[in-house]
Backbone as JSON, one array per atom type, in Angstrom:
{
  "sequence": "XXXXXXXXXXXXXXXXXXXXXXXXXXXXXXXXXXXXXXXXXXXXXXXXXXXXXXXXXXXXXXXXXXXXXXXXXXXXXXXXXXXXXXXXXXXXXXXXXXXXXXXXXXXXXXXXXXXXXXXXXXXXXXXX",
  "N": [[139.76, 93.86, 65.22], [139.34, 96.83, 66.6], [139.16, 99.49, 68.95], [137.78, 102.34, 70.05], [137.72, 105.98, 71.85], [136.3, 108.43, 72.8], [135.07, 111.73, 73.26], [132.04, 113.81, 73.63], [129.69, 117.31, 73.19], [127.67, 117.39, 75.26], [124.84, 118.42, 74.24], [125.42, 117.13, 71.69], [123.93, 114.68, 71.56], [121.03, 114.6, 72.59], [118.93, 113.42, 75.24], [116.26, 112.22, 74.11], [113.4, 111.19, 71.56], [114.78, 111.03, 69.26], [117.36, 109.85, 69.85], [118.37, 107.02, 68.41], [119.49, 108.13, 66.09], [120.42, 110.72, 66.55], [122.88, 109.26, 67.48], [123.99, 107.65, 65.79], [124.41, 109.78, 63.7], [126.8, 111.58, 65.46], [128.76, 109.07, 65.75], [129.21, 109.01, 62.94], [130.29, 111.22, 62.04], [132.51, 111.37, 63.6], [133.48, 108.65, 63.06], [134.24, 109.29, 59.77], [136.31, 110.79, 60.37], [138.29, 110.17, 61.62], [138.96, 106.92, 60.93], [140.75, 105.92, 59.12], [140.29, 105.07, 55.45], [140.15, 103.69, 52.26], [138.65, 105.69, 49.5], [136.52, 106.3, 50.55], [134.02, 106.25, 53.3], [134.37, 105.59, 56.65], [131.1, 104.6, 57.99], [128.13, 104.2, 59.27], [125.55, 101.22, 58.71], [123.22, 101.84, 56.69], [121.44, 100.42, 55.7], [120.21, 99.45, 57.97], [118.56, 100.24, 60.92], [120.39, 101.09, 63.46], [120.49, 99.66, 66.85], [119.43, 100.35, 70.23], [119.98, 100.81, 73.32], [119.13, 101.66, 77.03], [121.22, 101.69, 79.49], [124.31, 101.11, 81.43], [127.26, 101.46, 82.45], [129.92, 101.1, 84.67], [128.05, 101.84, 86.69], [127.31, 104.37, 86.01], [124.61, 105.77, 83.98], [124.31, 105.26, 80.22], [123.81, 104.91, 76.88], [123.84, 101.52, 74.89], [124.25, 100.95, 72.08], [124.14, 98.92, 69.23], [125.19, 97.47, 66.31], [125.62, 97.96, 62.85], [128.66, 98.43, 60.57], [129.86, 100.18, 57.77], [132.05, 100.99, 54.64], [131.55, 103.01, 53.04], [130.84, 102.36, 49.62], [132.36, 100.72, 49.53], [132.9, 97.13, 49.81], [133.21, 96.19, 52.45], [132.59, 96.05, 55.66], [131.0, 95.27, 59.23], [130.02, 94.07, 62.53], [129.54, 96.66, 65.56], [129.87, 97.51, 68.72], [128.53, 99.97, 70.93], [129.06, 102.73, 73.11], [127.75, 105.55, 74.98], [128.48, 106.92, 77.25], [126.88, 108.76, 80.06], [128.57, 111.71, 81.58], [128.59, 113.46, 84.29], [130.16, 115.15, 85.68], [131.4, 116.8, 83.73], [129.71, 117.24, 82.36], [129.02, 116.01, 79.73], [129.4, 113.62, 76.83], [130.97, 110.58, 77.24], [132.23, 108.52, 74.85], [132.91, 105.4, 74.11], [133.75, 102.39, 71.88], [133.73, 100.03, 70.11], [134.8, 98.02, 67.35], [134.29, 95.52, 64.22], [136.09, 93.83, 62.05], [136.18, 91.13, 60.27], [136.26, 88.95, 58.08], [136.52, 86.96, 57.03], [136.06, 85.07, 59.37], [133.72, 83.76, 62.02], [132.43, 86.32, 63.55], [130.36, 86.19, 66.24], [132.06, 85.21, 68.74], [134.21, 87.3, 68.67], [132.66, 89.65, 69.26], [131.33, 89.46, 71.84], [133.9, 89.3, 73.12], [134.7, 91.93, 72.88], [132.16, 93.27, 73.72], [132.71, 92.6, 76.67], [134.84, 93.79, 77.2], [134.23, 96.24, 76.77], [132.69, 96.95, 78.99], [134.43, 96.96, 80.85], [135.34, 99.29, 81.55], [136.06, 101.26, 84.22], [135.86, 103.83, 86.22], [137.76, 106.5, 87.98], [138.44, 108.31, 90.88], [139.28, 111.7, 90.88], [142.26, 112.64, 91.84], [143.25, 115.11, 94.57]],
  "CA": [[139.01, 94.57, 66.23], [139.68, 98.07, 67.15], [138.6, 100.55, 70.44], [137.63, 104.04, 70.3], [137.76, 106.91, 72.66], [135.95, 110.23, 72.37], [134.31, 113.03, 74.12], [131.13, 115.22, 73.0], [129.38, 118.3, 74.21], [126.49, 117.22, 75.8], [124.15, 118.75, 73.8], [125.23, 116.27, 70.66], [123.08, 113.28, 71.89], [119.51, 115.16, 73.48], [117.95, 112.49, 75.59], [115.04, 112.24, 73.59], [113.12, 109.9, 71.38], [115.05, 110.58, 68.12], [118.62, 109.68, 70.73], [119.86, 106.7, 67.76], [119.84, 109.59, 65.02], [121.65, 111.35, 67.54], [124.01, 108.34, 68.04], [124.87, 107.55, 64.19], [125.51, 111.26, 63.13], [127.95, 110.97, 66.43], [129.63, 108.25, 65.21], [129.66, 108.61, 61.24], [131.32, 111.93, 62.1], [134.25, 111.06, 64.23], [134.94, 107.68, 62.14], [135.15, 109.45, 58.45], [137.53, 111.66, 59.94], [139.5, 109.15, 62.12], [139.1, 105.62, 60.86], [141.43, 105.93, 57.62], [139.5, 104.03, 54.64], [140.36, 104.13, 51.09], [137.96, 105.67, 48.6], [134.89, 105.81, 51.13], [134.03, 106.45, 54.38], [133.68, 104.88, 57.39], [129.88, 105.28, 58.5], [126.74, 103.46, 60.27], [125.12, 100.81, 57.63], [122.37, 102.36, 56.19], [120.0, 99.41, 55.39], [119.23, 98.82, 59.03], [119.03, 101.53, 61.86], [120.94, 100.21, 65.02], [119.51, 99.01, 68.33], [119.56, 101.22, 71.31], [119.44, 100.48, 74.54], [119.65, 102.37, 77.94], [122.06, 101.01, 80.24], [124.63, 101.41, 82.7], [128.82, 101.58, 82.35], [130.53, 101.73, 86.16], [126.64, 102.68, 87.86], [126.9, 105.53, 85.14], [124.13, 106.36, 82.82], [124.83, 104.95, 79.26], [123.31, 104.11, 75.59], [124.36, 101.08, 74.43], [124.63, 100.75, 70.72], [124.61, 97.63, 68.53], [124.68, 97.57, 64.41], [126.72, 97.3, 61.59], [129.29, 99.64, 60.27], [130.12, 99.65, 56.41], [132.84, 101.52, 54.6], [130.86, 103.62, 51.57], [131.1, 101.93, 47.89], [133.21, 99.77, 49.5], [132.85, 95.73, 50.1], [133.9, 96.06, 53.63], [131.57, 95.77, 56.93], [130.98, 94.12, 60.41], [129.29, 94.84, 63.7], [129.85, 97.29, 66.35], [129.29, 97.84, 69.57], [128.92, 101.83, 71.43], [128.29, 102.85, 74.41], [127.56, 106.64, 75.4], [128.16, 107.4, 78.65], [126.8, 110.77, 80.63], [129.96, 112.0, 82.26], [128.03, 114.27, 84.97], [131.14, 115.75, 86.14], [132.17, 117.26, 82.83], [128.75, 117.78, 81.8], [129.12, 116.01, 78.23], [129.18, 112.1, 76.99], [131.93, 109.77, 76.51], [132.08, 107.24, 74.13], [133.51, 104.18, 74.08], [133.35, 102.21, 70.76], [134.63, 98.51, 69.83], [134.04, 97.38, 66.03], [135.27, 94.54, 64.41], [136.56, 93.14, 60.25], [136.98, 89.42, 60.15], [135.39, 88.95, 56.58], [136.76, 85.23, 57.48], [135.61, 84.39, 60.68], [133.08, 84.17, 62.93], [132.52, 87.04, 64.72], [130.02, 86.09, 66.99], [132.76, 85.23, 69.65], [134.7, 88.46, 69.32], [131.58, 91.08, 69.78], [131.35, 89.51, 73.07], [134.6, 90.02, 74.23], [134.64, 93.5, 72.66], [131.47, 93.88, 75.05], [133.57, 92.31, 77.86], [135.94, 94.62, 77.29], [134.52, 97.75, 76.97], [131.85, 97.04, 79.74], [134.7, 96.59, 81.9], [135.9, 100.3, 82.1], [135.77, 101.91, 85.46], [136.49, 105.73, 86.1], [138.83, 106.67, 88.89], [138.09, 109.6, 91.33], [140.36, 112.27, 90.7], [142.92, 113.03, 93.36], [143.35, 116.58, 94.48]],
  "C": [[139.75, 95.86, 66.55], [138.35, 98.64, 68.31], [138.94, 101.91, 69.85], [137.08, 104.77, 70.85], [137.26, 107.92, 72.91], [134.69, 110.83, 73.37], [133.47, 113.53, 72.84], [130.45, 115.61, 73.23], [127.98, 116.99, 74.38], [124.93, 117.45, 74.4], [124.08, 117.81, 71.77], [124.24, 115.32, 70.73], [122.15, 113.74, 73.14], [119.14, 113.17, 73.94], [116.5, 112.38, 75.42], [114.44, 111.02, 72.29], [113.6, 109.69, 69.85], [117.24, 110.25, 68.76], [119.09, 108.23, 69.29], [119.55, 107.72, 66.72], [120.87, 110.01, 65.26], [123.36, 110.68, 67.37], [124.69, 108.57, 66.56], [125.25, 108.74, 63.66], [126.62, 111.28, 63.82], [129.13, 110.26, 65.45], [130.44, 108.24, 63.49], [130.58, 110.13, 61.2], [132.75, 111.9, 62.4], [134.68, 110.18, 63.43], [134.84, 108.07, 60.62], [136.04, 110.54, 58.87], [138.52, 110.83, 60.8], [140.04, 108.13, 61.91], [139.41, 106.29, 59.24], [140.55, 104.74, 56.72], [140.26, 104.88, 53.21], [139.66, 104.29, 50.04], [136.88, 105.95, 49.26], [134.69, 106.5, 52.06], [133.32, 105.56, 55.35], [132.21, 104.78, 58.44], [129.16, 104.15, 59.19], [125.99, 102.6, 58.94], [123.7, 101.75, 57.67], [121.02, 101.53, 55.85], [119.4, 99.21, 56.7], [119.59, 99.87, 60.07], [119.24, 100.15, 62.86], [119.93, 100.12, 66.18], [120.33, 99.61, 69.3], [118.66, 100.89, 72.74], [119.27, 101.2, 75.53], [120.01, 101.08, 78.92], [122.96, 101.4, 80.79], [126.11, 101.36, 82.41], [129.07, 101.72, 83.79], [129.52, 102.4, 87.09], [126.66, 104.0, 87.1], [126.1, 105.29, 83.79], [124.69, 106.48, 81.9], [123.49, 104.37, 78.15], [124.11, 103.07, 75.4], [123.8, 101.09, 72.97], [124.76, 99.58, 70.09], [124.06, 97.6, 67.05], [125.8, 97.28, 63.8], [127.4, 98.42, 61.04], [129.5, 99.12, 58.76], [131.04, 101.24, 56.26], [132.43, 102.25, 52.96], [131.5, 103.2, 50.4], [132.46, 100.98, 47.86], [132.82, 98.15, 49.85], [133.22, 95.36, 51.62], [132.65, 96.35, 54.96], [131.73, 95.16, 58.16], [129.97, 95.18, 61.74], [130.26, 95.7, 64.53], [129.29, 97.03, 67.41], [129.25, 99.37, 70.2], [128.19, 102.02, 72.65], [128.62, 104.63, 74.81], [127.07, 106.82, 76.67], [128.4, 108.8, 79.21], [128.07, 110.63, 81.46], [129.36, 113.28, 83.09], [128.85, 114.91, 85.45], [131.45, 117.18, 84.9], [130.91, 117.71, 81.96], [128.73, 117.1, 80.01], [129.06, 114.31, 78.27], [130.43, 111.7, 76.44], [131.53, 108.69, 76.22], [133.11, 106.69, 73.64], [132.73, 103.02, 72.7], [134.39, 100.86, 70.73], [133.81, 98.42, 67.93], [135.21, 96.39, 65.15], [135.37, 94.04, 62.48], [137.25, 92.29, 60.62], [136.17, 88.77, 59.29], [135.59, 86.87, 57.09], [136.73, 84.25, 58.39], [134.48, 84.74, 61.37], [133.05, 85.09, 63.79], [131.84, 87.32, 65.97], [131.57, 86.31, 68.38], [133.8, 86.78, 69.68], [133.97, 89.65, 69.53], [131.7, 90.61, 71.28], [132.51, 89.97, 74.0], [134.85, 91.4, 73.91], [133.49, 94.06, 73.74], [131.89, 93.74, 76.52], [134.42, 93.61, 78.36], [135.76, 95.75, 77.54], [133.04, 97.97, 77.86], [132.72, 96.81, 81.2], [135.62, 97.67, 82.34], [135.4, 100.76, 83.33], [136.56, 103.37, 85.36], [136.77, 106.14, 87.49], [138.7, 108.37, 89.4], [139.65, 110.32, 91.29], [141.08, 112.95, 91.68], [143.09, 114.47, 93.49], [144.53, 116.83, 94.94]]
}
């Protein structure tokens, strides 16, 4: 299981009705240039578009995200979870990202606590 972190302008992810498009370019950008892979890249599966929700992070306005990630011409896969939350302060969206490779286990039980986990950020007013 891994967590990931990232900011992007606003204007990446229009609230409109092609928003997962939006999401998976998002994502297949930041992880082939962050998530090291060998030979491939790490992208959004391609056989099945993800499931998009609207929903809520800390009473803030959020996509959630749920699909399958695969690692191009490679044998390698599993689910994700993502959550894009508006950051009205900063004018732009952060996203918060859990995804998980356990070719040998069930991974029912760890998507959930990956959703545990990253449904259980809170954001902290900033002191002056």
């Amino acid at each position: 299981m891994d967590i990931m972190i990232y900011e992007v302008n606003r204007d990446k992810i229009p609230q409109d009705s092609n928003v997962v498009a939006s999401i998976t370019k998002v994502r297949d950008s930041v992880g082939s240039l962050k998530v090291p892979v060998d030979n491939g890249e790490f992208i959004t599966e391609r056989a099945f578009s993800p499931y998009v929700n609207e929903s809520q992070v800390d009473g803030k306005f959020a996509y959630e995200t749920k699909g399958l990630w695969e690692v191009s011409g490679q044998f390698m896969s599993g689910p994700f979870l993502n959550y894009a939350i508006y950051n009205e302060e900063k004018n732009n969206w952060l996203i918060i990202e859990g995804y998980i490779f356990a070719p040998s286990a069930k991974q029912r039980n760890y998507l959930f606590e990956l959703e545990s986990i990253l449904k259980s950020l809170k954001f902290v007013e900033k002191e002056d």
